[in-house]
N, C-alpha and C positions, 0 to 999 in steps of 0.2 A: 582305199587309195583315192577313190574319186573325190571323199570329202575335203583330203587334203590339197588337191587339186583347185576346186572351189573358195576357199579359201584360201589360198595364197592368191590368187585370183582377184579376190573381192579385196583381201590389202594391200595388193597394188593398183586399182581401180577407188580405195579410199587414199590411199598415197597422191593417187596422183593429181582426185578431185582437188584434196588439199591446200595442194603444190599449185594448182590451179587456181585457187582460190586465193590466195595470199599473194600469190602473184595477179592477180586482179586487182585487190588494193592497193597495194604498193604503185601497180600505174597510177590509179586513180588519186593516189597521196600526191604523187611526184606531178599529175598535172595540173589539180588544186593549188600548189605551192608553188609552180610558175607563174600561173596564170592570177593568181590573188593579186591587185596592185599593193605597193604601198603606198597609205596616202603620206607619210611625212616627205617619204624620195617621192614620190611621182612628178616629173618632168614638166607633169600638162596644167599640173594646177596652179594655178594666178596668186600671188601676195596679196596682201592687204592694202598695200597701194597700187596694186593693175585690177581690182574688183569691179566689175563696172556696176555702178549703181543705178541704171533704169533697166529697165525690160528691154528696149529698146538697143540702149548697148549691147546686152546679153545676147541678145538674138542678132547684129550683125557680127558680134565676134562665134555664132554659132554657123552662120549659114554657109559658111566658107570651110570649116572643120568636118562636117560630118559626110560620110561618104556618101557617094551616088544612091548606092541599098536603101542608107537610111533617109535619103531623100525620096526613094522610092517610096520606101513603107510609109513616112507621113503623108505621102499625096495620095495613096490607096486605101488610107485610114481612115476613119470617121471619127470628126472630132470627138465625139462622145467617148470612144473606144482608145484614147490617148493613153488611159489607166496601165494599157499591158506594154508601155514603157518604162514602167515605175522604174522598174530595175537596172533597166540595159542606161538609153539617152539621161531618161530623169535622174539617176546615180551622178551621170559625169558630170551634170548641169551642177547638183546640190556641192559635189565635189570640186571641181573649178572651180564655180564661185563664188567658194566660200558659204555656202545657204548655213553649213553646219559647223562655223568657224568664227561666226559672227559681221557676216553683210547683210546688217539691219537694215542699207539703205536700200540694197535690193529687192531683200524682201517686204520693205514697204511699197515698193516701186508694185512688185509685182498686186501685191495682196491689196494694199491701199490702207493695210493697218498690221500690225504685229502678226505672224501666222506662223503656222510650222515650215520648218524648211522642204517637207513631201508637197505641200499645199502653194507653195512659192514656183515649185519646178515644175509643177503641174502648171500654172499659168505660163511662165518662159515657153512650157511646154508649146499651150498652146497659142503663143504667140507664135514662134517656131512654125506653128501648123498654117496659122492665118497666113504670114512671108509666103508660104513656099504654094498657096493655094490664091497668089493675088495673079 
């Protein structure tokens, strides 16, 4: 009698890991799929005629958008270590202005000859870094 005890037991404790577990993805689904932008609708990105074509543009139409945080983090930063925004600033940079849409002038601007669009926002980047450390 004890065995069967035990095991009803242990399959309501695999029931419930289960239950548990699918219910952990399912959040983890539902916050991925809020929080993903789209870039055709996103709001924040620029046409083809608001692109600004220097570095210069780019970065006063940045200095004014990004939060206090992220004014923090680049003045705590060292420039060398700009890399570990690849994702987060550098994303919105390549995404607003067009890096991967075709703003060849900008990324001339930036680079000072044809370059990838990682390698363009990387420089905006650290222009972005130089502004906020004058």
């Amino acid at each position: 009698m004890l065995s069967l005890e035990n095991d009803g037991s242990r399959n309501w404790r695999v029931k419930l890991a289960c239950s548990s577990f699918l219910l952990l993805i399912a959040v983890f689904l539902i916050t991925m799929w809020m929080t993903t932008p789209e870039i055709k609708t996103d709001p924040f990105l620029l046409n083809q005629e608001n692109w600004p074509v220097t570095v210069e543009e780019a970065v006063r139409d940045i200095l004014p958008r990004i939060t206090p945080y992220e004014k923090l983090e680049m003045m705590v930063t060292n420039k060398d270590h700009l890399n570990s925004m690849h994702f987060g600033l550098g994303l919105w940079i390549r995404n607003r202005y067009g890096l991967w849409r075709g703003n060849e002038k900008l990324i001339l601007s930036a680079c000072g000859f044809p370059c990838h669009s990682d390698d363009a926002s990387r420089k905006i980047l650290e222009a972005v870094w130089q502004a906020l450390h004058r």
